[in-house]
N, C-alpha and C positions, 0 to 999 in steps of 0.2 A: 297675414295678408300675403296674398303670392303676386308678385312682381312681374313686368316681362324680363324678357331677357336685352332686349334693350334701355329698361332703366336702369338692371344691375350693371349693365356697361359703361353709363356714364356714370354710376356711383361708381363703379371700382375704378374708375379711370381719374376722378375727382382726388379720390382717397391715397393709389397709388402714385400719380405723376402729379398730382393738381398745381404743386406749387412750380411746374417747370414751365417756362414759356414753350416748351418741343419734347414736347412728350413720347417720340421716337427717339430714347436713348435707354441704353442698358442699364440696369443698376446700379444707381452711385454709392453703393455699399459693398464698403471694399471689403476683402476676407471673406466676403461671403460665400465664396465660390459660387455662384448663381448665374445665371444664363438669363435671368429674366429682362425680358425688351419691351420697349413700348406703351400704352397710353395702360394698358390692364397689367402689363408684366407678364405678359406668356413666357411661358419656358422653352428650352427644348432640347433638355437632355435625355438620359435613354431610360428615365421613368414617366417621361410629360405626359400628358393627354397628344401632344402633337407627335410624338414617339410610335404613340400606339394606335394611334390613326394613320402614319403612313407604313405602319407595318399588320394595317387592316384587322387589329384586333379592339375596335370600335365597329360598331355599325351606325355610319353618318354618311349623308348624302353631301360631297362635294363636285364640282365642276372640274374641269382639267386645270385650270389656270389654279384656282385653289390649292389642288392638289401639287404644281409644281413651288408655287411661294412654301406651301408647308417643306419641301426637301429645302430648299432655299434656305427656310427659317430657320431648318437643323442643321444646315451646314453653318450658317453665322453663328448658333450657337457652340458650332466646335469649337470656332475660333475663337467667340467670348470666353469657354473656357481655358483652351491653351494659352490666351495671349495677356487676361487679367491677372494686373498687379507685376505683370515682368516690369524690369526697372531698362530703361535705355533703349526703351522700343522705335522703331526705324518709322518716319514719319507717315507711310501707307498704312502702320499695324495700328497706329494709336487709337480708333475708331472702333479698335475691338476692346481696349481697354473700359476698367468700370467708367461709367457716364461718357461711354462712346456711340457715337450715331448708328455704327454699322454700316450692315451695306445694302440694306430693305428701305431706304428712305424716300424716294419717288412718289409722287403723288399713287400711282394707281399701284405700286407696292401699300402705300396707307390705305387704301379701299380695300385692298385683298386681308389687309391685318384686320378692319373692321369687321370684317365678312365672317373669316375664320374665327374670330373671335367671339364672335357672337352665337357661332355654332360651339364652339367648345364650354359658353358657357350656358346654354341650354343643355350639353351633357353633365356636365357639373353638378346645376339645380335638380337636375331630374333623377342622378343616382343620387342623392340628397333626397327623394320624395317633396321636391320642393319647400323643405324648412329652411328659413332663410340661415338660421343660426349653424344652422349646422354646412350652408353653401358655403358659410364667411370661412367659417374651419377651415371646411376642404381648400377652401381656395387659398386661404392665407396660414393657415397653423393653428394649433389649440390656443396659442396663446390669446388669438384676437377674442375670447370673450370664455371667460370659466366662474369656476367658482371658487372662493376660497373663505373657511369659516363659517357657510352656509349661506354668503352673499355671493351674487352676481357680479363680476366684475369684469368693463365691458374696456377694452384700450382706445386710445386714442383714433386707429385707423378704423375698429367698430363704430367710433360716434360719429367720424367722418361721411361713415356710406349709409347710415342711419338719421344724421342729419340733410343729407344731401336728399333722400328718399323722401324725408317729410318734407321738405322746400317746396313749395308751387313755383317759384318764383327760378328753380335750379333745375326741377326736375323735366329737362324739356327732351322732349318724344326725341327730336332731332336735334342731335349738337351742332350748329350750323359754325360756330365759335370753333371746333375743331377742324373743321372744314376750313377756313379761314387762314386758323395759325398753319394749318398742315401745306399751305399754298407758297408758305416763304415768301411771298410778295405782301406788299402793300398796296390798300384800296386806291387804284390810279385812274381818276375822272380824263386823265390827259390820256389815256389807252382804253376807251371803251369801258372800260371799269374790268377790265379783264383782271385775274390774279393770278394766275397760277397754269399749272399745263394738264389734262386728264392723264396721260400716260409719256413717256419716253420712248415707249415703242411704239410705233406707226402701226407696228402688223396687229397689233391688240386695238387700235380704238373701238372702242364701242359709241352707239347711241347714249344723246341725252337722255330716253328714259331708262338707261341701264345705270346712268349714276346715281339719277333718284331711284331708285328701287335700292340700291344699297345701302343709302341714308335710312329711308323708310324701313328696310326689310320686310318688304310686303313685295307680289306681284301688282303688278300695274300695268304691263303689258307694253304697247308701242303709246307716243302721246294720242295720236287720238281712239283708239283702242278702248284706252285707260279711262274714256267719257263715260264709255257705255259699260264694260266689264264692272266697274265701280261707282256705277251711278247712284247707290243707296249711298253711298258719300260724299255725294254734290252737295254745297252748301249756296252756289251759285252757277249758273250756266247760262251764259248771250245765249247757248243754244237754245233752252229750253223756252227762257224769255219770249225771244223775237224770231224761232220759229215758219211764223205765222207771214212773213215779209217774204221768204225765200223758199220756202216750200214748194211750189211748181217749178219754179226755177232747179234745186236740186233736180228733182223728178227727170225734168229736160235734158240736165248734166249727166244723170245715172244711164239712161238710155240712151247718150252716146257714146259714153264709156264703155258700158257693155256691149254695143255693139260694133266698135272699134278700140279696143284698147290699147291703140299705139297715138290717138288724135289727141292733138297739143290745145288744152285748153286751162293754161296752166296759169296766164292772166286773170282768164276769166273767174276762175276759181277763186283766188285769190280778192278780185274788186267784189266776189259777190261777198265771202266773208268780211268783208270790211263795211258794208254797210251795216252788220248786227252790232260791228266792233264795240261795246259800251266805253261811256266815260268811267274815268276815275270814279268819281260819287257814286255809282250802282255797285262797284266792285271793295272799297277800300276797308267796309266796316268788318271783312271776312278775312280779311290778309291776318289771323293770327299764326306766329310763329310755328314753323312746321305743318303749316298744310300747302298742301299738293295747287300747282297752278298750270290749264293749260292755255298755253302761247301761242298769238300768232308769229309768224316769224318772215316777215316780209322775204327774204333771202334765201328762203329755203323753195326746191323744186320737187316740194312730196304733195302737191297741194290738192292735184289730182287722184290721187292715190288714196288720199288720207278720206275725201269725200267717199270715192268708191267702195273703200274697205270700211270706214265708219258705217258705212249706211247696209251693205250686204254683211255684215258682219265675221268676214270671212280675211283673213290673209291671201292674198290674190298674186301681189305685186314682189317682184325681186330686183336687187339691185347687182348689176356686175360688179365684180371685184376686183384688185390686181392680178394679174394672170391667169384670169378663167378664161373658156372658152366652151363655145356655143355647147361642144362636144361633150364635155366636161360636168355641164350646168342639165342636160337631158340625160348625162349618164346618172346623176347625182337625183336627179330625179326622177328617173326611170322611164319618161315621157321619149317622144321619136321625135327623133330632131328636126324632120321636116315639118312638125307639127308645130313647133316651138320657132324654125323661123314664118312659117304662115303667119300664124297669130299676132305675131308683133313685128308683121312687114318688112322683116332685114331683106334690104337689095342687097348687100354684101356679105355672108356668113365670115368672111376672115377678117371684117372690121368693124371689132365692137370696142368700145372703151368703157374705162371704168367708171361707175356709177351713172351709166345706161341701165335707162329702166325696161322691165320685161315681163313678161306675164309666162306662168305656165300652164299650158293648156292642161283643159279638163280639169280632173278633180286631183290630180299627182300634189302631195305633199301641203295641199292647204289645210290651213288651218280655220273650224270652226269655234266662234267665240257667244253664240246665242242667236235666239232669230233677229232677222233681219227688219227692213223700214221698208219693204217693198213687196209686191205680188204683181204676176203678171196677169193677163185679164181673166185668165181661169180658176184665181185663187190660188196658183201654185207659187211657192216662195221660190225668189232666188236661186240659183244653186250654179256649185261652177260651170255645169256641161251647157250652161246659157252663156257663156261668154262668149263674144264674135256672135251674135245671132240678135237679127234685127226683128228686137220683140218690145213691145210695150209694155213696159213695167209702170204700175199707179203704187202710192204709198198703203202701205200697209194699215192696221187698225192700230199697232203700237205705237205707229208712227202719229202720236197725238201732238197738239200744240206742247206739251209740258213735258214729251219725251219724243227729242229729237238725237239723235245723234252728234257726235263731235267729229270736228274733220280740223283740225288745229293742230300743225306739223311740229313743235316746239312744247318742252313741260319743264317747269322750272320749280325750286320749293321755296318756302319764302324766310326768310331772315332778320332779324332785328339788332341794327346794330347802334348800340346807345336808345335812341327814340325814333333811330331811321330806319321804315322797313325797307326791304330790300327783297331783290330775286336772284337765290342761286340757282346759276342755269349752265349747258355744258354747249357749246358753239362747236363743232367739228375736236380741236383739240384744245380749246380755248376755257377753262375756268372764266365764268362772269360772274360780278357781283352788282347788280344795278338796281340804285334806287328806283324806288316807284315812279316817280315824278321825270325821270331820265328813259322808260320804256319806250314812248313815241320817238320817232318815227318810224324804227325798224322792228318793234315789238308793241303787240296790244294784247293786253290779260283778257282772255273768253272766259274760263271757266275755273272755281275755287272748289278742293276735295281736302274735305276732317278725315283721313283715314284712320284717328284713331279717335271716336267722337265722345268715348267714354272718361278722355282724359283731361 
């Protein structure tokens, strides 16, 4: 049987650290000389898999952030090896000692370890031709299963990750339990149900779907993106449902959007989603562990955007950042910046602020995602060079009762903790963990995705 690469990760994370409540610590085996850190025990000395990836004699697709935690990772490991087992160590070094934290322990350091780690062991399995017995070797030693006298004989840490693999009840797509312990906090009803922080560094936050995407390890795109790219994985959708209520209404919004896409109608949007908004009972019998959830999110001001771009299937909309400028943001996209302040109305070019929203004219750096929910009256679809252009857009023929679009600003994944399920969701920089029954009044679940429906 061939595995993915994320059930071998929570097997060797079971087998390796299982019995630690913080499974980001080095090695507690001492003499070992070993570098190995964390929930799988990466290495990173100068024979590792991570050695020879950041000396590009691998060929693996990493991101920059990726790529700088992996120098990060080799430089802790320097230090686990210099400083393990010295006797009378100065109270900063003892963290590099055997069963020491280090210094990768941050929440979105533990995302970046999940990430790489899961690429390292898709290289692993694959110079293995994917035979498990022979990934266990590589990854752990002969010793973990040989033969002797013409039996098989399989160690302790084999029947771990071999038991772990036959569990239904262990083997879950997404360890939401690591997520959890990795927060350092405890579940707190008297703070929002908040736990934990996404990152330490303000200049790196990402989006909530960039966290679920690295739980899942799949794309998913933006939350409502993620309706339509992945809709052979809907299990449930208000959209698809109820449709049939809001449908001119959309149509109404699309066409004044398009034709002004700096007009504030961000209420409106908002009150009209909320009349699909289902109860509990239409949504609760799909909430199994580790599937995909998209949210409304009362508080959020993407509400406009998420419609327009849901529906023309296009990435349209950008957000300012800290210290851009108009100048900056037309250079980057190669558009003329008198075109860029037209389109989105700035009376002022020297006062914009961060997370002002903007459109870039024309077709400069959008993104297409599939066709679209719309045609104008000549049958011609959507396209960017209609933005600012007061034209009549009617719905499209895709655009049926049962396949609508998602326009739902917030995506969260789901959780079970004892008999409670729960939504892990990311809030600006905020870890949430909120019961079902605690969603109202600032959150309402539209739409339930199995991305993995075969498990």
């Amino acid at each position: 049987m061939q595995y993915t690469t994320r059930q071998l990760y929570c097997a060797l994370s079971e087998a390796e650290t299982g019995i630690f409540s913080d499974k980001f610590i080095r090695t507690r085996v001492r003499g070992s000389k070993s570098s190995a850190y964390g929930p799988v025990q990466l290495t990173g000395g100068k024979r590792s898999i991570i050695n020879r990836i950041i000396k590009k004699k691998i060929n693996i697709e990493i991101n920059d952030d990726e790529f700088n935690y992996l120098l990060r990772f080799k430089k802790q490991a320097s230090l686990f090896l210099r400083y393990g087992d010295k006797k009378n160590l100065a109270e900063n070094l003892v963290k590099y000692d055997y069963g020491g934290e280090g210094d990768l322990n941050t929440i979105s350091d533990r995302f970046l370890y999940k990430s790489v780690a899961l690429k390292i062991i898709e290289i692993v399995y694959k110079e293995n031709n994917y035979n498990f017995n022979k990934f266990v070797r590589a990854w752990r030693g002969k010793n973990v299963i040989f033969k002797r006298n013409g039996k098989i004989v399989q160690s302790e840490y084999y029947k771990k990750i071999k038991n772990y693999l036959s569990s239904p009840s262990l083997n879950c797509l997404v360890n939401i339990s690591e997520v959890i312990d990795n927060s350092n906090k405890l579940l707190s009803l008297e703070k929002n149900n908040i736990i934990g922080k996404a990152t330490d560094d303000k200049t790196k936050l990402k989006g909530c779907a960039y966290y679920i995407r690295i739980l899942v390890n799949k794309t998913i795109l933006s939350s409502w993106h993620c309706h339509n790219f992945n809709r052979k994985y809907l299990i449930y959708s208000a959209f698809n449902n109820k449709v049939a209520l809001i449908k001119n209404q959309l149509t109404n919004y699309f066409n004044k959007i398009n034709k002004d896409p700096s007009i504030d109608i961000e209420d409106e949007v908002k009150k009209l989603l909320l009349t699909i908004a289902p109860n509990k009972d239409e949504y609760v019998n799909y909430l199994k562990e580790g599937n995909v959830v998209g949210l409304f999110f009362k508080k959020s001001d993407y509400h406009k955007e998420a419609l327009f771009e849901g529906a023309c299937n296009w990435t349209i909309f950008n957000r300012i950042k800290l210290n851009q400028t108009l100048e900056g943001i037309a250079r980057k996209n190669k558009c003329d910046i008198e075109d860029l302040i037209a389109i989105n109305k700035i009376a002022n070019p020297d006062v914009i602020v961060e997370g002002q929203q903007i459109v870039i004219p024309s077709s400069y750096n959008h993104m297409f995602y599939g066709e679209g929910r719309f045609y104008e009256n000549n049958n011609k679809n959507w396209q960017p060079e209609d933005l600012g252009k007061d034209l009549k857009f009617t719905p499209a023929k895709i655009f049926s009762d049962k396949n609508c679009f998602g326009f739902n600003t917030h995506i969260g994944i789901v959780a079970k903790i004892g008999l409670n399920k729960m939504i892990l969701h990311y809030v600006g920089n905020d870890i949430y963990l909120t019961p079902i029954d605690s969603l109202k009044p600032n959150f309402y679940l539209m739409w339930v995705m199995n991305l993995f429906p075969d498990n």
